[in-house]
VEXDREN-2710 file (C-alpha; in Angstrom, 1 decimal):
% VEXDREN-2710
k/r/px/py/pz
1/UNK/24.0/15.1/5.7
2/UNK/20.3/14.7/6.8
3/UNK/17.8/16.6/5.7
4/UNK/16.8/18.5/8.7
5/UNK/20.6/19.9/8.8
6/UNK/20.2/20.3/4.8
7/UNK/16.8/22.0/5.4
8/UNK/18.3/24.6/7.9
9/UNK/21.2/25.5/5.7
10/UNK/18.8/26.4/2.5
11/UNK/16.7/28.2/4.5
12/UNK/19.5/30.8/5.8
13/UNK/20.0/31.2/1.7
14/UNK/16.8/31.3/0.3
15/UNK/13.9/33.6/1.4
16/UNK/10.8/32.4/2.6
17/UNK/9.1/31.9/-1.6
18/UNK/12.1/31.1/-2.8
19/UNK/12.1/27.9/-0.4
20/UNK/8.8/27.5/-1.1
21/UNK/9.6/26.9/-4.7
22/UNK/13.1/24.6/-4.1
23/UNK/10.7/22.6/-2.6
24/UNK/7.9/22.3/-5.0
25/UNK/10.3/21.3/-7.3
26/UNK/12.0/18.8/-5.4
27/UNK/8.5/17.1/-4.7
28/UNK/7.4/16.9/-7.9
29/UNK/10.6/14.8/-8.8
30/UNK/9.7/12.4/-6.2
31/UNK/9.1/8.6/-7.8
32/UNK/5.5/8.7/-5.6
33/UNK/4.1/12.1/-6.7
34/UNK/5.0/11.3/-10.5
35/UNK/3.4/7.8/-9.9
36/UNK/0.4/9.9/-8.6
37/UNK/0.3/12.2/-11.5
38/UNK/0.1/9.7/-14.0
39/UNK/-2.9/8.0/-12.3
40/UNK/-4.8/10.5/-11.5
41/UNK/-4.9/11.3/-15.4
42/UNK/-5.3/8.2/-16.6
43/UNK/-8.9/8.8/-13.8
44/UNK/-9.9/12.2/-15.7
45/UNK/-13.4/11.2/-16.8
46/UNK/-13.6/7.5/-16.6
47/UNK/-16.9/7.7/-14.9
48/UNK/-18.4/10.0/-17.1
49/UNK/-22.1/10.5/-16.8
50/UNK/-22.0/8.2/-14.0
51/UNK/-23.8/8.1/-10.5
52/UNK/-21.6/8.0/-7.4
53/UNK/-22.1/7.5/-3.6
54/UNK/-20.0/9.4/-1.0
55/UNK/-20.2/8.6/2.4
56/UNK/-19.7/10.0/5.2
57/UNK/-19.1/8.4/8.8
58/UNK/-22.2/9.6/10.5
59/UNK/-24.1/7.9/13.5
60/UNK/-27.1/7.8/10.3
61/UNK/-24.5/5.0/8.3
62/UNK/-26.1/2.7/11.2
63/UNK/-29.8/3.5/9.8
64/UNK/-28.5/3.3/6.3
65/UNK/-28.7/-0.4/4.5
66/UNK/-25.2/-0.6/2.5
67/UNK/-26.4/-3.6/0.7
68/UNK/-28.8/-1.6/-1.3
69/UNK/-25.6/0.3/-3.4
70/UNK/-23.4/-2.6/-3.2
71/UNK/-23.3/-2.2/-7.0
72/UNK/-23.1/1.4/-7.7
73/UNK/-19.7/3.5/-7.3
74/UNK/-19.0/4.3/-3.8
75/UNK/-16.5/6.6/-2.5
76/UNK/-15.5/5.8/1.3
77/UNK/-13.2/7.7/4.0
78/UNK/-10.9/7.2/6.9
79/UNK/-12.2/4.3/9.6
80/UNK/-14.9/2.5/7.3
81/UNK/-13.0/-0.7/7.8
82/UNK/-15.4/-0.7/11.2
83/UNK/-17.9/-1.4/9.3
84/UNK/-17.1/-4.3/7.2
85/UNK/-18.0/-6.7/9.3
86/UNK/-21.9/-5.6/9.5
87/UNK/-22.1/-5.7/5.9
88/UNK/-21.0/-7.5/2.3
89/UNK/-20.9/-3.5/0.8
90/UNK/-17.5/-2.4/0.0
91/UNK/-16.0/0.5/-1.1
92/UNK/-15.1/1.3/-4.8
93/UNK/-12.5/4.1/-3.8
94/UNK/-11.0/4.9/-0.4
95/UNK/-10.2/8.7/0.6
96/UNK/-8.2/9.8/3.5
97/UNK/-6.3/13.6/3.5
98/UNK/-5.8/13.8/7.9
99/UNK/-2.4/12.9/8.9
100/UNK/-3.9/11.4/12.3
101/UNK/-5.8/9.0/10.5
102/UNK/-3.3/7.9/8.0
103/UNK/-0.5/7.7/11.0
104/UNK/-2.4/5.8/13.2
105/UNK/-4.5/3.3/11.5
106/UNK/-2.4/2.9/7.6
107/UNK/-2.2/-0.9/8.4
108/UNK/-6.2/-1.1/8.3
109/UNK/-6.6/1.6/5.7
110/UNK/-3.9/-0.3/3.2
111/UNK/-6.1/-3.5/3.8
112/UNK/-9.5/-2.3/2.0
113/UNK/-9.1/-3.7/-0.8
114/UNK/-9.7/-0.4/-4.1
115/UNK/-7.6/2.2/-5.1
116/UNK/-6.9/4.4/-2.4
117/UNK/-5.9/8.6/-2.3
118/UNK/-4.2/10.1/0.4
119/UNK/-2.8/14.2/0.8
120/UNK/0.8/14.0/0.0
121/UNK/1.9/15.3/3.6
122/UNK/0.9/11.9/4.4
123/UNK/3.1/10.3/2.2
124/UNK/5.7/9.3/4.4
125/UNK/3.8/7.6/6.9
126/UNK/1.7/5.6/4.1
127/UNK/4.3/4.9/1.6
128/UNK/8.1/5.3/2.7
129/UNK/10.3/6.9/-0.3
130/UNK/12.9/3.7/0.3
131/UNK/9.8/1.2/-1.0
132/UNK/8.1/0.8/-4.3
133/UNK/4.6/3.0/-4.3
134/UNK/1.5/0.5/-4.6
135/UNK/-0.3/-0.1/-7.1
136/UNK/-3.4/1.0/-5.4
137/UNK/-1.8/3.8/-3.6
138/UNK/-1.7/7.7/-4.9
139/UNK/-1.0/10.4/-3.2
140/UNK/-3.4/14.1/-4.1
141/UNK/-1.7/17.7/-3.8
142/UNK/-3.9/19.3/-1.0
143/UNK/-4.1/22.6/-0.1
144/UNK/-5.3/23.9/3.2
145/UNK/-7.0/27.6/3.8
146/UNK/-9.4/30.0/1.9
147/UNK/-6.9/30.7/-0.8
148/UNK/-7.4/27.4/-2.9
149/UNK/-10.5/26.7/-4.5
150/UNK/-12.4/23.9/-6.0
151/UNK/-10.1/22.0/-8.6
152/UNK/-11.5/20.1/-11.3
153/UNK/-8.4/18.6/-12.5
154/UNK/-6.4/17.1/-10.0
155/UNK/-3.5/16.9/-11.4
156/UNK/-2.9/20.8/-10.6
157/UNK/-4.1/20.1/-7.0
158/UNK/-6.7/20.1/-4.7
159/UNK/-8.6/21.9/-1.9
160/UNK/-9.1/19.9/1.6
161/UNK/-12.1/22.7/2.2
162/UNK/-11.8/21.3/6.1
163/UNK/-13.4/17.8/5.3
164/UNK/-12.4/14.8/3.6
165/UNK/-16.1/15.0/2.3
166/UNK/-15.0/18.1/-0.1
167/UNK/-11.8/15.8/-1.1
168/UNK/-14.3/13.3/-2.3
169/UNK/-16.2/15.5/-4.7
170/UNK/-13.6/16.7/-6.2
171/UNK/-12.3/13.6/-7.2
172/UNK/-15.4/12.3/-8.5
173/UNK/-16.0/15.5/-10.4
174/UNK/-12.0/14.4/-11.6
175/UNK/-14.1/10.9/-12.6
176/UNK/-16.6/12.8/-14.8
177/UNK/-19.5/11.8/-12.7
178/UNK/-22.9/13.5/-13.4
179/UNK/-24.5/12.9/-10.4
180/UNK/-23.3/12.6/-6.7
181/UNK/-25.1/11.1/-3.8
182/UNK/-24.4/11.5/0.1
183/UNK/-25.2/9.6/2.8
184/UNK/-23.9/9.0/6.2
185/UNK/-22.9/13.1/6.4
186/UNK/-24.3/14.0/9.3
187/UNK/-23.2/17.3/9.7
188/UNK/-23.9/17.3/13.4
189/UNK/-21.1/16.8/16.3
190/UNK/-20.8/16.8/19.9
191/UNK/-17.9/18.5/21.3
192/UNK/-16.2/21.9/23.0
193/UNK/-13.1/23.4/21.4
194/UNK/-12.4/25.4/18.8
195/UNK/-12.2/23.9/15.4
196/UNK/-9.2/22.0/14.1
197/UNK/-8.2/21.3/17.7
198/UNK/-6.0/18.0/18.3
199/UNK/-8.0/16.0/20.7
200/UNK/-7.1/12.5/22.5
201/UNK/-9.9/9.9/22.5
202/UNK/-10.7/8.4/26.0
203/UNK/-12.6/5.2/26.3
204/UNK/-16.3/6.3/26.5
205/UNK/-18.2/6.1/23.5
206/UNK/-17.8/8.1/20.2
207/UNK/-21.4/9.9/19.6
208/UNK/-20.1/11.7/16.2
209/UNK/-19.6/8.1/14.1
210/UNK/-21.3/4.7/12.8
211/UNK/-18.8/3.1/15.4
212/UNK/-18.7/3.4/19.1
213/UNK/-14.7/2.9/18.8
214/UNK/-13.9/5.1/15.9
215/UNK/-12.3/7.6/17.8
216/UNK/-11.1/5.5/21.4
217/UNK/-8.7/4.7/23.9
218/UNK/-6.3/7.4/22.9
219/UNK/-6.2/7.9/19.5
220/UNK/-5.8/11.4/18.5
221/UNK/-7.7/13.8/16.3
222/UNK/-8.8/16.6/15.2
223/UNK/-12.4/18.8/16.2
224/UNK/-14.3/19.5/13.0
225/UNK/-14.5/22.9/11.4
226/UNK/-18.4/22.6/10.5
227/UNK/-18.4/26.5/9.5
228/UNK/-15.5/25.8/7.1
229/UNK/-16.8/23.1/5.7
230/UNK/-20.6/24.3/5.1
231/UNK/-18.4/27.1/3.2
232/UNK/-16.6/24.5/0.9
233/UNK/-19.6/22.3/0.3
234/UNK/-21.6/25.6/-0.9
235/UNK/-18.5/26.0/-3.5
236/UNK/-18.6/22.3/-4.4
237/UNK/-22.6/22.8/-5.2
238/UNK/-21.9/25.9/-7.3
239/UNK/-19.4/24.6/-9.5
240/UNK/-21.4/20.8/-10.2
241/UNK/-24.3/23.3/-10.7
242/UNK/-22.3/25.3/-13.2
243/UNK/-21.4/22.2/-15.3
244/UNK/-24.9/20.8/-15.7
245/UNK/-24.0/18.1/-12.9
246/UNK/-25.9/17.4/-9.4
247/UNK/-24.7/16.9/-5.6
248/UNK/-27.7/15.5/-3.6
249/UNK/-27.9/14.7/0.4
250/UNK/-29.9/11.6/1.1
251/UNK/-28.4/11.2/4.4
252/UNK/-30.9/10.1/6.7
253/UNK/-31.6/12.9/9.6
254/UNK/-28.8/14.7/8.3
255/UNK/-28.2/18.3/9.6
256/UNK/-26.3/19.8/6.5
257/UNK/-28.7/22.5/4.5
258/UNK/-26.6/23.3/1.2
259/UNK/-27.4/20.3/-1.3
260/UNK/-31.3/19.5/-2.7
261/UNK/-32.2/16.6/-0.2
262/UNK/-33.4/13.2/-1.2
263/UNK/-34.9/10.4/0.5
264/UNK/-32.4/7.5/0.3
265/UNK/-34.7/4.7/0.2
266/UNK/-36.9/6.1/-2.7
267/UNK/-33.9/7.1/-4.3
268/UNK/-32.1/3.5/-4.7
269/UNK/-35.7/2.3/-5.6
270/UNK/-36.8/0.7/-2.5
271/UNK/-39.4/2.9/-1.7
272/UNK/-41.6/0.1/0.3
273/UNK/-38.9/-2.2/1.6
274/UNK/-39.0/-2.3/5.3
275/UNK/-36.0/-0.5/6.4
276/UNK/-33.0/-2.2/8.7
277/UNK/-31.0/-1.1/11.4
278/UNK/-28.0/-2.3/10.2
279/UNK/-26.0/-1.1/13.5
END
């Protein structure tokens, strides 16, 4: 019987919360999502008191020198593999919650070499249920929509707040990290639609990332909700705020106005150094 036909009997059976629950329960049986679970606590504070980069895939990333945080704790997201060719800077944890992303480019994505998260509606494109999850491979519990909320344990889920960016700093408050950095988050886009809208990439070249080919030739994705997100990141300040912890924007030129700004340079103590286009 497949699970489409299986689906469609429940569902004349069950109402619409009861469904909801049968399959809750059935997920959280499921090898990958236990797998998940387990290292996601085995995460909870490891970083404690620690400093953290997030980055962001900004047109600034080109004006930012990587090799200046090639030691500290970076958090990266969706097509940074572009970059890894301009630069010996890698990665110390890889993020990506958009099923676009994780469809169309997993082969690239499962080459970057750190532990990588991914929102469990992507799970079957990343990691089939027929094959062993990877060691480097969990999957979070995301939530879409105002009704979530900023988690601080992981393990009970967390909030996509219309940006992988928000996905990021929940996971490195998860970490126990005292103080987040951002770079590369531009905040700034070029584009008509509404928000959320599935687009298809023509050839021209991409103005809203480091890379000219991020989005090109027909891949698909989605138009960014900046509203929504500005909304999420203002939650994400509150509650680091609340805990005696600290988000700052060093992103050079950046747009976003919710986190205290910092110059990046002064901040990763080269304050004199000639700075490098690194595009």
């Amino acid at each position: 019987m497949s699970k489409r036909w299986y689906e469609s009997i429940a569902r004349t059976v069950l109402s619409e919360a009861q469904w909801k629950s049968a399959t809750r329960w059935m997920e959280q049986r499921d090898p990958r999502y236990r797998a998940s679970m387990d290292r996601l606590r085995s995460l909870r504070d490891r970083h404690k008191g620690e400093r953290c980069f997030i980055l962001g895939n900004g047109p600034s990333l080109n004006q930012t020198d990587l090799s200046l945080i090639k030691n500290e704790v970076c958090f990266a997201t969706n097509r940074i593999n572009l970059l890894f060719d301009r630069t010996d800077w890698r990665p110390s944890y890889f993020v990506c919650v958009n099923e676009l992303v994780a469809g169309q480019f997993k082969d690239d994505i499962l080459n970057i070499k750190c532990p990588k998260f991914f929102s469990w509606h992507t799970r079957d494109d990343v990691a089939p249920r027929s094959a062993e999850l990877r060691d480097d491979v969990s999957f979070l519990w995301t939530r879409h929509g105002l009704r979530s909320w900023f988690y601080t344990d992981l393990t009970e889920g967390c909030w996509e707040g219309n940006t992988v960016t928000m996905v990021c700093l929940q996971l490195a408050y998860h970490m126990g990290f005292s103080e987040v950095v951002l770079i590369g988050v531009d905040h700034s886009y070029q584009y008509t639609g509404k928000p959320h809208a599935e687009q298809i990439a023509d050839n021209s070249h991409d103005p809203n990332h480091f890379a000219g080919n991020y989005f090109a030739n027909g891949a698909k994705w989605h138009l960014p909700d900046l509203e929504g997100s500005e909304l999420a990141y203002r939650i994400a300040d509150f509650m680091f705020r609340r805990s005696g912890r600290r988000v700052i924007d060093a992103t050079i030129g950046g747009k976003l106005d919710v986190f205290p700004k910092a110059d990046y340079y002064q901040l990763v103590g080269q304050r004199d150094q000639t700075r490098r286009d690194v595009a």
